[in-house]
N, C-alpha and C positions, 0 to 999 in steps of 0.2 A: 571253372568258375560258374559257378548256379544264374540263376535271372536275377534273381534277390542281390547277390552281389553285385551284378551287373549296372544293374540300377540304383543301388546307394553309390556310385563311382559318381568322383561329380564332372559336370558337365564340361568343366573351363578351368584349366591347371591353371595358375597366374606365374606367368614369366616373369614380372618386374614389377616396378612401382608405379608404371604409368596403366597398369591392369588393373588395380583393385579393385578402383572406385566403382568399374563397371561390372566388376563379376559381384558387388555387394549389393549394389543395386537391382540386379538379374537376380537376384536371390531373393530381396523382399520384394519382388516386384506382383508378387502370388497372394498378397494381404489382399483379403475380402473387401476392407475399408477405402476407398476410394482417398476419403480425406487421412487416411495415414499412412497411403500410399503417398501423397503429396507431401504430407511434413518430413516424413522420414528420408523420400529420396530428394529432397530438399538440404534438408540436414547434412544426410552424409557428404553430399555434394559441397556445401560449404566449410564443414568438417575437413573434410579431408584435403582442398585446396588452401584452407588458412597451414595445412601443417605444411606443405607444401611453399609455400608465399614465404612463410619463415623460417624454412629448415629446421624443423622440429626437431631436440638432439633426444635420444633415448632417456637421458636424464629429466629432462624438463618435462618429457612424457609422464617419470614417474613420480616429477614433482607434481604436474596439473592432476595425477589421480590422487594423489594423498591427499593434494587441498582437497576436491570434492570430498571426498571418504570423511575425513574432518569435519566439513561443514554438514554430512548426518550426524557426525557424533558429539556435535556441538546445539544440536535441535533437542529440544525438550517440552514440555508441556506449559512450561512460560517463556519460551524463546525459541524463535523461529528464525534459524542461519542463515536456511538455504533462502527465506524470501532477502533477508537483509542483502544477500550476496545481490541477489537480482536488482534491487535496490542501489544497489551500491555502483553498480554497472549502466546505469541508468533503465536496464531495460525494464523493469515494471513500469516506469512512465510512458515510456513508449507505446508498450502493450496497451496499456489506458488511452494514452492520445489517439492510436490506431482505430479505437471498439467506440471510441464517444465523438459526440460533436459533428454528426451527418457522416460517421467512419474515418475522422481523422479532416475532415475538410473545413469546419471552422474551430476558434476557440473554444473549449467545453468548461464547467467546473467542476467535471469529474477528475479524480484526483487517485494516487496507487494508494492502499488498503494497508500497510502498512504492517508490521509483525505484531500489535497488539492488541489486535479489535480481538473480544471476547463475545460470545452470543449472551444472552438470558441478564442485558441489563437490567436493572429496577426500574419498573415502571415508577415513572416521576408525573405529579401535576402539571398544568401548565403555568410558570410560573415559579414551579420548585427549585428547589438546590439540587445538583449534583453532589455539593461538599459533603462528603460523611462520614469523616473524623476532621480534628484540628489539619489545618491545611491555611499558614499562614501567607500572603499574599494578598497586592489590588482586591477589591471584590471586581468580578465582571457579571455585566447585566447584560446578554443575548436577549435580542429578537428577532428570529428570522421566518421569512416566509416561503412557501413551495406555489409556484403557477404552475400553469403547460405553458408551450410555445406561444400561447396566444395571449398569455398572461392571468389567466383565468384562474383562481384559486383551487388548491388540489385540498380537500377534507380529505381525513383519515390516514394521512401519511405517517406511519410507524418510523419515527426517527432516533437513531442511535446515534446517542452523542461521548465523546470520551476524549482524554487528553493528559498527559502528564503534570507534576507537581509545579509549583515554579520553584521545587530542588531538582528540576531533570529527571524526574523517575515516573515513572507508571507504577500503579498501587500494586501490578502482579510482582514487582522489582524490587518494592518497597516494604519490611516487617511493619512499618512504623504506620505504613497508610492503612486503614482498614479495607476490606475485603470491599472490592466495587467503588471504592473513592473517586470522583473526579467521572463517573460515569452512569448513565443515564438514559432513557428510553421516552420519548416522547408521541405525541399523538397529535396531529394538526387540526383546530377547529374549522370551522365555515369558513374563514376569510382566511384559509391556508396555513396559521399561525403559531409559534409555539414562541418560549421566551422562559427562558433559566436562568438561575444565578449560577456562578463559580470563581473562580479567581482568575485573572488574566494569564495564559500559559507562559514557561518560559520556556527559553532555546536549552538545548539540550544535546552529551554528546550521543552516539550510538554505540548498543555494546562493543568494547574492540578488544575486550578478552577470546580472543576465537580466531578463525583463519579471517574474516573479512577485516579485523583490526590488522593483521599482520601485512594483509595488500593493503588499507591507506597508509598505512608507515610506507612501506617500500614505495610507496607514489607520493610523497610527500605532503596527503591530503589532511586536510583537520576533520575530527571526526564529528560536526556538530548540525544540527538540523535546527533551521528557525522553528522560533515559535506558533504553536496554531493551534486551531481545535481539529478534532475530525468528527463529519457525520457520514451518516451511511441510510439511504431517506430508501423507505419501501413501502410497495404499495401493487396489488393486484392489477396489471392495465396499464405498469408504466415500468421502465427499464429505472431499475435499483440504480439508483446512485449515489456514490460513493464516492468521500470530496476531502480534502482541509482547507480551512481558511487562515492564512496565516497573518502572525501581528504586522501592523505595514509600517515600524519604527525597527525591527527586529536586526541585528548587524550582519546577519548568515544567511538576508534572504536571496544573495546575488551567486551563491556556494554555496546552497545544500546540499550534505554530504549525498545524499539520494535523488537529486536532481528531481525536489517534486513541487518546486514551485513554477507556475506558470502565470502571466498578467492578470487573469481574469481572477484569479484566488487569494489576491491579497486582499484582506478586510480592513476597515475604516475603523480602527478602535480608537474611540474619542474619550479625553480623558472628562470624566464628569464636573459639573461646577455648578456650587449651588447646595442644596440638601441633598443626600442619597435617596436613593428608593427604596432602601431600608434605612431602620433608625440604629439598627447595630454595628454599623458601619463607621468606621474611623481609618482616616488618612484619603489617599491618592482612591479616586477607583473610575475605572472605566464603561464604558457603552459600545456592542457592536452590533449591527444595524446590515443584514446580508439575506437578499433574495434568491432562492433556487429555483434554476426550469429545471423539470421531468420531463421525459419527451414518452410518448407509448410506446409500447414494446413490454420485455420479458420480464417479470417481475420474480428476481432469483438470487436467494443470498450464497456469497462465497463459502467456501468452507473455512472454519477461524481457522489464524496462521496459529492461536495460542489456546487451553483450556483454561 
């Protein structure tokens, strides 16, 4: 036997089950990256005691890789699985609660980003519609405003706003909505402020053609998410944030399928009375009325879950 052979010979034969975990750890432990030195021997460490805790049978092994496998081959260019699965699990909120609000230590209104934000909204007025095909429903009249911590009004906050039909669907979902419906791009004046028209959201379910529909059946969960809008408020000198506000009459705000509501994000949607704010308007229509803090920090958009 040569050196060369000698030395690809590995270090630490594994006798049992109670070896692995540490000859796999000894193994990445040689990653340049400090912080992925951490996650990973984190991971596997957790990994490998959850198989353990539950006696993992060789089957179920190759049932949990076929779901993931699934949930790539269920991702496409208007639908995004794998966030929904994270979603689903609560852990996108989590991850949100962790990173906002002094790291997790008070209430925030930052909120998980959800599988549909799209980049390169239409730049909208202040004052404009988002509506842009027919889209029957309530009208709703937003105005909200962005301070810092101190209350201070923030100018120039690029705000992406967007939200599904009140038939349940996002315009990427739907032939019948035109391309960008229901979504919109705003820009804050001097006193922080922007203010849209649209139609009051409704609840809706989540796709459950796919592996994440097959886990809420098997856990006997309904697959539906309150009503709300979502923004996504950015700006040079202040940590992007990124929110929904949901309806506060809404039947699913106690059960969302995605566990993404929290106290601080329910909005005051008041039914109007009186003349509208437009003259085109007929029937029920509503008013929400919701102030955002930025705090400083990174100013960095995600990557869309959707094109």
């Amino acid at each position: 036997m040569d050196a060369a052979e000698t030395k690809a010979r590995p270090t630490h034969v594994i006798g049992n089950q109670a070896e692995v975990t540490g000859v796999v750890l000894d193994a990445m432990s040689r990653a340049t990256s400090a912080r992925l030195r951490e996650i990973m021997e984190s991971l596997v460490k957790h990994l490998h005691a959850f198989a353990r805790e539950v006696r993992l049978s060789e089957e179920e092994f190759e049932q949990g890789i076929d779901f993931l496998n699934r949930i790539g081959q269920a991702t496409n260019d208007a639908h995004n699985e794998g966030v929904l699965f994270s979603d689903a699990l609560g852990f996108s909120t989590l991850v949100c609660l962790l990173n906002n609000g002094q790291n997790g230590a008070t209430e925030t209104a930052a909120a998980l980003l959800g599988p549909f934000w799209r980049m390169h909204s239409p730049s909208t007025e202040n004052g404009g519609s988002i509506i842009r095909s027919q889209t029957p429903g309530p009208a709703l009249f937003a105005e909200c405003r962005i301070t810092d911590p101190d209350g201070k009004p923030i100018e120039g906050v690029e705000i992406d706003v967007w939200q599904a039909s009140p038939a349940g669907l996002y315009e990427n979902q739907d032939p019948d909505q035109a391309n960008m419906n229901l979504r919109g791009k705003f820009r804050t004046d001097a006193q922080g402020r922007i203010s849209f028209r649209s139609v009051k959201p409704a609840g809706y379910p989540v796709p459950t053609d796919g592996p994440v529909g097959e886990l809420l059946r098997a856990q006997l969960r309904h697959p539906y998410r309150p009503a709300h809008l979502h923004f996504l408020c950015f700006k040079p000198g202040y940590k992007t944030l990124i929110t929904q506000i949901f309806v506060d009459d809404d039947e699913h705000l106690e059960s969302d399928v995605v566990f993404g509501v929290t106290r601080h994000l329910i909005g005051d949607f008041t039914q109007g009375a009186g003349a509208p704010p437009a003259a085109d308007v007929t029937g029920p229509w509503y008013r929400l009325a919701y102030e955002f803090v930025m705090e400083c920090g990174e100013a960095k958009l995600p990557a869309p879950p959707i094109r």
